[in-house]
Backbone as numpy.savetxt, mean C-alpha at the origin, in Angstrom:
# Nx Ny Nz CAx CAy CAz Cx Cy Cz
-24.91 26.34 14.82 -24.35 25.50 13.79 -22.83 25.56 13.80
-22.30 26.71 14.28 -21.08 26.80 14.14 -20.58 26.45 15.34
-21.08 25.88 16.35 -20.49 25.66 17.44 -20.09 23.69 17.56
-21.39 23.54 16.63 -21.63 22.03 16.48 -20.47 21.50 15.24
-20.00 21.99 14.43 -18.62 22.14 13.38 -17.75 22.16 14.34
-17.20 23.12 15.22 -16.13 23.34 15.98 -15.83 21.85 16.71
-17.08 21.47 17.47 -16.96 20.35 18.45 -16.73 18.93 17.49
-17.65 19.12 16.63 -17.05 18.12 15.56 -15.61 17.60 15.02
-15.20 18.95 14.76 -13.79 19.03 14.59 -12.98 18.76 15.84
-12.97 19.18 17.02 -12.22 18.44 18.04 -12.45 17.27 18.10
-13.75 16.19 18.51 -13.74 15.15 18.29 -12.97 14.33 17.19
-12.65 14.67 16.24 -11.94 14.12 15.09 -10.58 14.21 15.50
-10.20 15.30 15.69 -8.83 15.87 16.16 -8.35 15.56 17.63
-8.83 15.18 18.23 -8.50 14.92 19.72 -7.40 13.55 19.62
-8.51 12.39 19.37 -7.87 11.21 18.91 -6.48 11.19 19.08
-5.87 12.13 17.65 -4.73 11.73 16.96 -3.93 12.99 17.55
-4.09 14.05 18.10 -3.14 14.98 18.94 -2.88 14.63 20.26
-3.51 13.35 20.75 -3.19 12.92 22.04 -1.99 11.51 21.78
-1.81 11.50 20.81 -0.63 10.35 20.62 0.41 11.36 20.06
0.33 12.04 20.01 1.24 13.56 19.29 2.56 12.91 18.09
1.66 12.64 17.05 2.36 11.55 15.96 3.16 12.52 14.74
3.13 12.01 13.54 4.08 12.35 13.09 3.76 12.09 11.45
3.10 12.64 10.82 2.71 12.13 9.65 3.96 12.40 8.81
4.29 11.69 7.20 4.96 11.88 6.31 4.27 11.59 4.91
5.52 12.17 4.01 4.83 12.34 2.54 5.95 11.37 1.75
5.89 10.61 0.95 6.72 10.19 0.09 6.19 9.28 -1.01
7.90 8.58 -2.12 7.50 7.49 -2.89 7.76 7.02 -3.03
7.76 5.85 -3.94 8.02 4.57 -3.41 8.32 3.72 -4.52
8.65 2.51 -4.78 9.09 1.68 -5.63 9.17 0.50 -4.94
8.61 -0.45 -6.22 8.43 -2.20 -5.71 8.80 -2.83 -7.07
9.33 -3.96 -6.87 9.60 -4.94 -7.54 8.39 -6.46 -7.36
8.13 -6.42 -8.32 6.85 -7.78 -8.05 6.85 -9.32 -8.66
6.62 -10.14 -7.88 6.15 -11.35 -8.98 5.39 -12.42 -8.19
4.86 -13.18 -9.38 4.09 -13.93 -8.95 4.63 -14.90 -8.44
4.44 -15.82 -7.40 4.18 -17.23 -6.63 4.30 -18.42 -7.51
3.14 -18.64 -8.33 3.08 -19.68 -9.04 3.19 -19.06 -10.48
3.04 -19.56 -11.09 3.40 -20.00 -13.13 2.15 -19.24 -13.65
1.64 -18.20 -14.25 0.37 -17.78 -15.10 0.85 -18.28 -16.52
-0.62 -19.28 -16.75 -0.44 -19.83 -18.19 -1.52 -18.99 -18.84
-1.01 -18.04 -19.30 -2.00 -16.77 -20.08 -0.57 -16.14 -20.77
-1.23 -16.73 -22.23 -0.35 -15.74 -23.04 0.26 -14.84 -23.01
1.11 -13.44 -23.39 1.03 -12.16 -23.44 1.35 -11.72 -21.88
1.26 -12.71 -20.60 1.64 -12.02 -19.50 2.29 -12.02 -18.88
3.02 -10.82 -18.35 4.64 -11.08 -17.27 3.92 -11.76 -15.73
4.94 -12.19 -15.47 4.59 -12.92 -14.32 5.64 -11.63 -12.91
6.29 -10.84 -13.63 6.75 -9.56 -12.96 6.85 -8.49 -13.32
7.04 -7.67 -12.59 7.53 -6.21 -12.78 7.80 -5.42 -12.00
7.29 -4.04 -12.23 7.83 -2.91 -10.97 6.44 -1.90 -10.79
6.64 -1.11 -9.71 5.06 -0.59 -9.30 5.74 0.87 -8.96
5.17 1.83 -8.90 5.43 3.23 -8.49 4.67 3.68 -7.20
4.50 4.53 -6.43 3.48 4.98 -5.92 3.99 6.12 -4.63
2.97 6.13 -4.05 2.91 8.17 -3.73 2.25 7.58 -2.36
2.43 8.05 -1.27 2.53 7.87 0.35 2.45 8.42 1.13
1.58 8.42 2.78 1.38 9.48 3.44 1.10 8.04 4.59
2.01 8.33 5.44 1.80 8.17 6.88 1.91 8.66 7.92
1.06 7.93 8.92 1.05 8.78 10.31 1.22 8.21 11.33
2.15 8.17 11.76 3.15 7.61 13.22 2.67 7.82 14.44
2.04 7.36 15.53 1.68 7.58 17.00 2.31 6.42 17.61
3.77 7.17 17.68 4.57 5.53 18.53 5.02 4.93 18.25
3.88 3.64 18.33 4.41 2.51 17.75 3.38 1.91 16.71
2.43 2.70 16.61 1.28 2.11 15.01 1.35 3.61 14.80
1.60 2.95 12.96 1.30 3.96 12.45 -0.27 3.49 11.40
-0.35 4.23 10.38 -1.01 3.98 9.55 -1.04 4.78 7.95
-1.04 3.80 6.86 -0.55 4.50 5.87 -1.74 4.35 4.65
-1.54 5.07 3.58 -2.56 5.23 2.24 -1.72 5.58 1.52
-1.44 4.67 0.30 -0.99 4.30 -1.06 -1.70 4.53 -1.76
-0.96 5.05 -2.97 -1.62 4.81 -4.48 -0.64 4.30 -5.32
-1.11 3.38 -5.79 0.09 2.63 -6.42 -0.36 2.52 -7.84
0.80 2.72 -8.68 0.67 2.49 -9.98 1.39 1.56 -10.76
0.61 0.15 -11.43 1.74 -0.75 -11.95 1.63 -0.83 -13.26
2.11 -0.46 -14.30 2.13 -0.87 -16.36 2.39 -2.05 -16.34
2.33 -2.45 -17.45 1.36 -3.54 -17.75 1.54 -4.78 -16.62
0.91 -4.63 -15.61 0.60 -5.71 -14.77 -0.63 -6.28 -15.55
0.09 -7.73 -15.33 -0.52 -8.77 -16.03 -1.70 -8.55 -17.78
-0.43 -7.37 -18.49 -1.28 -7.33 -19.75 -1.47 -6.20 -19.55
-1.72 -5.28 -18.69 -2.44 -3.60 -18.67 -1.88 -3.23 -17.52
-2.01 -1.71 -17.58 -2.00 -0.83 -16.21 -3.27 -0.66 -15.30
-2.83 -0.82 -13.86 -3.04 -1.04 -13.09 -3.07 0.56 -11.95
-3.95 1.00 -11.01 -4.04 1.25 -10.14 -4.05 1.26 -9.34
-3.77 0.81 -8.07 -4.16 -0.03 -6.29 -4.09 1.26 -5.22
-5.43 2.10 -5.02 -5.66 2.40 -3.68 -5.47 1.57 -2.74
-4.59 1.74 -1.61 -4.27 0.78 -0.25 -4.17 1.64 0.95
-4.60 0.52 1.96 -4.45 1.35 3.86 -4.00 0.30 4.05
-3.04 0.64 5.14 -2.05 -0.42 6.04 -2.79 -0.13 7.50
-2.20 -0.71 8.41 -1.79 -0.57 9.61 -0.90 -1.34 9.97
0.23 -0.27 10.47 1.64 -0.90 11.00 1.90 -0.84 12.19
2.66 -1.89 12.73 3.04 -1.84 14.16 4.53 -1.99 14.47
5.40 -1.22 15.24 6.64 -1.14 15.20 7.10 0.13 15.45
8.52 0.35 15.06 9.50 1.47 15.38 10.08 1.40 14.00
11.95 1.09 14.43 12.23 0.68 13.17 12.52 -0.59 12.55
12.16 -1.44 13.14 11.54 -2.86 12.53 9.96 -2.75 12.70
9.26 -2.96 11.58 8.04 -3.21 11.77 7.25 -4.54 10.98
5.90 -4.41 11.17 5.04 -5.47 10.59 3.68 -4.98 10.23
2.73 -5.06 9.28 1.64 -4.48 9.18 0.93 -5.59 8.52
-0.66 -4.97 8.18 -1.18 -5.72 7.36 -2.25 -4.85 6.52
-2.41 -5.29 5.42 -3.23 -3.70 4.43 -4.31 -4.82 3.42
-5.48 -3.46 2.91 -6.10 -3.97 2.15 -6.24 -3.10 1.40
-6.59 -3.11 -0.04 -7.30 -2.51 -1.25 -7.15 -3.44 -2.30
-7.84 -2.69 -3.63 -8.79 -2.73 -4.26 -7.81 -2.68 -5.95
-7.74 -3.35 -6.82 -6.98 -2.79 -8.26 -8.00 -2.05 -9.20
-7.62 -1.27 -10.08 -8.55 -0.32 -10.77 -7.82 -0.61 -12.27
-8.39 -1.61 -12.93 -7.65 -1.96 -14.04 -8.67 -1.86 -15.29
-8.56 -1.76 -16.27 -8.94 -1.67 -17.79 -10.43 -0.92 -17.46
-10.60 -0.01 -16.58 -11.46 0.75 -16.80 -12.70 0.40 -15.14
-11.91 -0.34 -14.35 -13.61 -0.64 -13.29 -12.43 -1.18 -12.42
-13.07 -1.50 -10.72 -12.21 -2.24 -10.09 -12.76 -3.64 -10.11
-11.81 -3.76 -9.50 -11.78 -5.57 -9.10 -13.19 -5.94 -8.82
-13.25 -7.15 -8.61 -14.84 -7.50 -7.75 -14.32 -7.88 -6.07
-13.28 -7.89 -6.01 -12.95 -8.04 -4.60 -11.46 -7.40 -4.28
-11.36 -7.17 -2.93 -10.24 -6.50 -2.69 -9.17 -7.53 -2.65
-8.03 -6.99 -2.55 -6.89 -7.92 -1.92 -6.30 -7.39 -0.38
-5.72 -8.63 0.03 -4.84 -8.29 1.23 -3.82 -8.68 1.36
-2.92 -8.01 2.07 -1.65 -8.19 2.14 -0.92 -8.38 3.64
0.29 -8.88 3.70 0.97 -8.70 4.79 2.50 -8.23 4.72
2.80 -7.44 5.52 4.12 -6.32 5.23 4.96 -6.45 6.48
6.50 -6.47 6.29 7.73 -6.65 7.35 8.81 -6.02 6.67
9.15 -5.02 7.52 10.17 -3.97 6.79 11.46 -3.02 8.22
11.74 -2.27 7.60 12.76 -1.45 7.91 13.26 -0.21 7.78
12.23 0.35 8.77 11.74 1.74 8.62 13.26 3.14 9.37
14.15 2.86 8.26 15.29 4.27 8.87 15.21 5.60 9.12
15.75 6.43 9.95 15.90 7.93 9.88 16.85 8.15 8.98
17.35 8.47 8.61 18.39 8.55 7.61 18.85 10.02 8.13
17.98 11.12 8.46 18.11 12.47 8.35 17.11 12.93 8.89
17.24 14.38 10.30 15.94 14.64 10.42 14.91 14.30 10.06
13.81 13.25 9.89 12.56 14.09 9.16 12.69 13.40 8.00
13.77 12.50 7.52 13.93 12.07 6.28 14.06 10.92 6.82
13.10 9.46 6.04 13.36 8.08 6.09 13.22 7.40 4.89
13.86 6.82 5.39 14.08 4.91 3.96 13.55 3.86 4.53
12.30 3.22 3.89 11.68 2.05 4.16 12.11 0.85 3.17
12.86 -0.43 3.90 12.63 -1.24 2.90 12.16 -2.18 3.67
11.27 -2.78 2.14 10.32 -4.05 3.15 9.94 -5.06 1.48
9.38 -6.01 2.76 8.74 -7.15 1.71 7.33 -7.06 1.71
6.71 -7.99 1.06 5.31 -7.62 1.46 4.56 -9.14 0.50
3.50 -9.74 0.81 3.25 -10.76 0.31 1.42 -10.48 -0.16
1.09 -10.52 -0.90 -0.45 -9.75 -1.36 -1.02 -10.90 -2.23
-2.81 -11.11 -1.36 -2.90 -12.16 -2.22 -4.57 -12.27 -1.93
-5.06 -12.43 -3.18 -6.56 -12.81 -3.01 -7.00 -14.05 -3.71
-8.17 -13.99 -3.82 -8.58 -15.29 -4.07 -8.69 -15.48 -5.89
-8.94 -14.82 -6.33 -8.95 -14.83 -7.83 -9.08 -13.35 -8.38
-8.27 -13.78 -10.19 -8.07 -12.46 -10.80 -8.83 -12.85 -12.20
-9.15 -11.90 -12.66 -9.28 -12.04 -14.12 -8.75 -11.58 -15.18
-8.08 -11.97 -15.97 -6.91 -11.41 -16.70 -7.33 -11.03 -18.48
-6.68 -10.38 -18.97 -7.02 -10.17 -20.05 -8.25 -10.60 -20.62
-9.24 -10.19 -19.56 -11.05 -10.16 -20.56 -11.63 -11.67 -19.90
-9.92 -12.53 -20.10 -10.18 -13.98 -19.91 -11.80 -14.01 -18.70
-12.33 -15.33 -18.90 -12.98 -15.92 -18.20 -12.28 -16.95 -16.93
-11.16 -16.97 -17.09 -10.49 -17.75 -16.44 -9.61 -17.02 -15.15
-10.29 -17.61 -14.33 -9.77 -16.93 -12.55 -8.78 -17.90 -12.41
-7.40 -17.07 -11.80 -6.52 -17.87 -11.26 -6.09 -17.14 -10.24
-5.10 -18.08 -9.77 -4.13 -17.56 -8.68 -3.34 -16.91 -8.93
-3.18 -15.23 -8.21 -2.77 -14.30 -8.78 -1.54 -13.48 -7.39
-1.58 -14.80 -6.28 -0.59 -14.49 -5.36 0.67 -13.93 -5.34
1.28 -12.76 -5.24 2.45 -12.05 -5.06 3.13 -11.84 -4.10
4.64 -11.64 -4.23 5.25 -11.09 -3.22 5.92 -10.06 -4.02
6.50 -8.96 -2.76 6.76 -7.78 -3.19 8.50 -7.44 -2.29
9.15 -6.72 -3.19 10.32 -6.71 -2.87 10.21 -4.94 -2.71
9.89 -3.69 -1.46 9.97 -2.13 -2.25 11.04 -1.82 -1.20
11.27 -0.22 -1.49 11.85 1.14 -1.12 11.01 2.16 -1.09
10.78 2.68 0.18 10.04 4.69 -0.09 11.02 5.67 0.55
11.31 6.73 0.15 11.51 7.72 1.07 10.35 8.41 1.05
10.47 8.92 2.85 9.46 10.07 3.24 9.95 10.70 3.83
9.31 12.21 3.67 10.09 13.36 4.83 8.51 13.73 5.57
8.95 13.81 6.78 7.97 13.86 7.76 8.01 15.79 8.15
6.88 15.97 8.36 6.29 17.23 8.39 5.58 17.86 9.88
């Protein structure tokens, strides 16, 4: 049993020590708004998002996992687990999907996005990402409403990460 764990574990580990990559930890900040006009009372059509970051660099794709936190997006706070996959150096391009976790349940469908940014060293081991990012699904439901609209965004952020 313990031999079948071990081999397990190399198989998992092989993968990603043969691109000999580069993971990092950081956070992040976005500026948001909507595309078109929301005619729903009570709701900003912008704001700002927080969130906490871990990627892992082999090259030239990396791949990343967000947790993002936005107040009162559209009326309430908001959650968004997200995975990217990026392709690049220090210009890059990616494309990501997840899920919002709002007033208590998630979404009924995920969203997706597409991302183009500007990934610096700044310092050993220390980088500054700024990028845009455009996120968009097919319908939202807003305050309880029955009424699905178009809930298309673009995104203006910043992260630092220090790589480990």
């Amino acid at each position: 049993m313990k031999k079948a764990g071990v081999m397990l574990l190399m198989l998992l580990v092989l993968p990603f020590s043969a691109f000999a990559g580069e993971p990092r930890l950081g956070v992040g900040a976005n500026y948001w708004t909507t595309i078109d006009d929301i005619d729903v009372d009570n709701v900003d059509e912008d704001g700002y998002s927080l969130y906490a970051s871990y990627q892992y660099w082999m090259s030239l794709i990396g791949i990343e996992a967000d947790v993002e936190f936005l107040p009162d997006k559209y009326g309430e706070d908001a959650i968004d687990p997200q995975v990217w996959i990026l392709v690049g150096s220090g210009i890059y391009a990616g494309a990501g999907i997840g899920i919002e976790y709002r007033d208590g349940s998630f979404a009924d469908e995920p969203f997706f996005a597409l991302r183009a940014g500007l990934n610096l060293e700044l310092l050993p081991s220390i980088y500054l990402d700024i990028y845009g990012l455009y996120r968009f699904n097919d319908k939202a439901e807003l305050d309880n409403d029955r009424t699905d609209i178009d809930t298309d965004t673009v995104f203006l952020g910043t992260a630092v990460r220090i790589g480990f």
